[in-house]
C-alpha positions in Angstrom: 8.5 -2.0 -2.9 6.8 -1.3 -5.8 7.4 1.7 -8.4 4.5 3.8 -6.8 5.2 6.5 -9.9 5.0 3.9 -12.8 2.2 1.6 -11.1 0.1 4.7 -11.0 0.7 5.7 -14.8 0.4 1.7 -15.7 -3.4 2.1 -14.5 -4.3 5.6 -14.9 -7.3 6.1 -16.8 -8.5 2.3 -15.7 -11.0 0.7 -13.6 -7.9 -0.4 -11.3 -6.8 2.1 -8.5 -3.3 2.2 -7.0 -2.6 1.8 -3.1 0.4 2.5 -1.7 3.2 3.6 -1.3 5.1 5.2 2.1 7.3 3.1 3.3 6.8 1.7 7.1 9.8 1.5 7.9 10.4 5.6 7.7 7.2 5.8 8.6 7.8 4.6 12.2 11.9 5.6 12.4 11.8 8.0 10.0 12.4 12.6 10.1 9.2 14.1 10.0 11.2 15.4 6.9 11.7 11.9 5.4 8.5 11.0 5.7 7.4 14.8 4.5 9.4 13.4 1.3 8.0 10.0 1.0 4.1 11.5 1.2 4.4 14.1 -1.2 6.1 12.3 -3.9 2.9 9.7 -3.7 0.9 13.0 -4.1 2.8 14.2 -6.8 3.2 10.5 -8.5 -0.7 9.9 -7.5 -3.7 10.3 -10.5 -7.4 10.2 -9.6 -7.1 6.8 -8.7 -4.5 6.5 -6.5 -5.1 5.7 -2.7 -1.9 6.9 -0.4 -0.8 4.7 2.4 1.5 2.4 4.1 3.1 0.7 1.5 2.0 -2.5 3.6 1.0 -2.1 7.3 2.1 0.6 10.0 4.0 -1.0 12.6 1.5 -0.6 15.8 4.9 1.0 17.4 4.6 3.9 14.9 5.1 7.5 17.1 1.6 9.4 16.9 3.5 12.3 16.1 4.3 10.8 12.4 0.9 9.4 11.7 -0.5 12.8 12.1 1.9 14.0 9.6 0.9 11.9 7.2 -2.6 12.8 8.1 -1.9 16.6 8.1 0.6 16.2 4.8 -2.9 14.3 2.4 -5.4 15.9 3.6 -4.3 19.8 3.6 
């Protein structure tokens, strides 16, 4: 995986936007509290730019109960 922190400073302030950056794997096995952590250090890493997401695809197995997490956790 890609430093999410140090891709988003590389282009901040560009035409370029960063995606990225939860990890799917604690997305769909993960504590509501490791995923908690993984979201909010995107948002804390993230500029104007950035887009925050599954660092590649969520696993169709993925519990509802975490995607609305996530859901709940970006857009509060």
């Amino acid at each position: 995986m890609v430093d999410f922190a140090a891709a988003a400073k590389f282009f901040d302030g560009s035409k370029t936007t960063v995606n990225g950056n939860i990890n799917p794997v604690v997305v769909m096995q993960g504590s509501l509290g490791e995923i908690e952590k993984q979201v909010s250090y995107c948002i804390n890493a993230g500029t104007c730019t950035t887009l925050i997401a599954g660092g590649c695809e969520i696993p169709a197995a993925t519990p509802g109960e975490n995607l609305l997490l996530m859901d709940k956790l970006l857009y509060r």
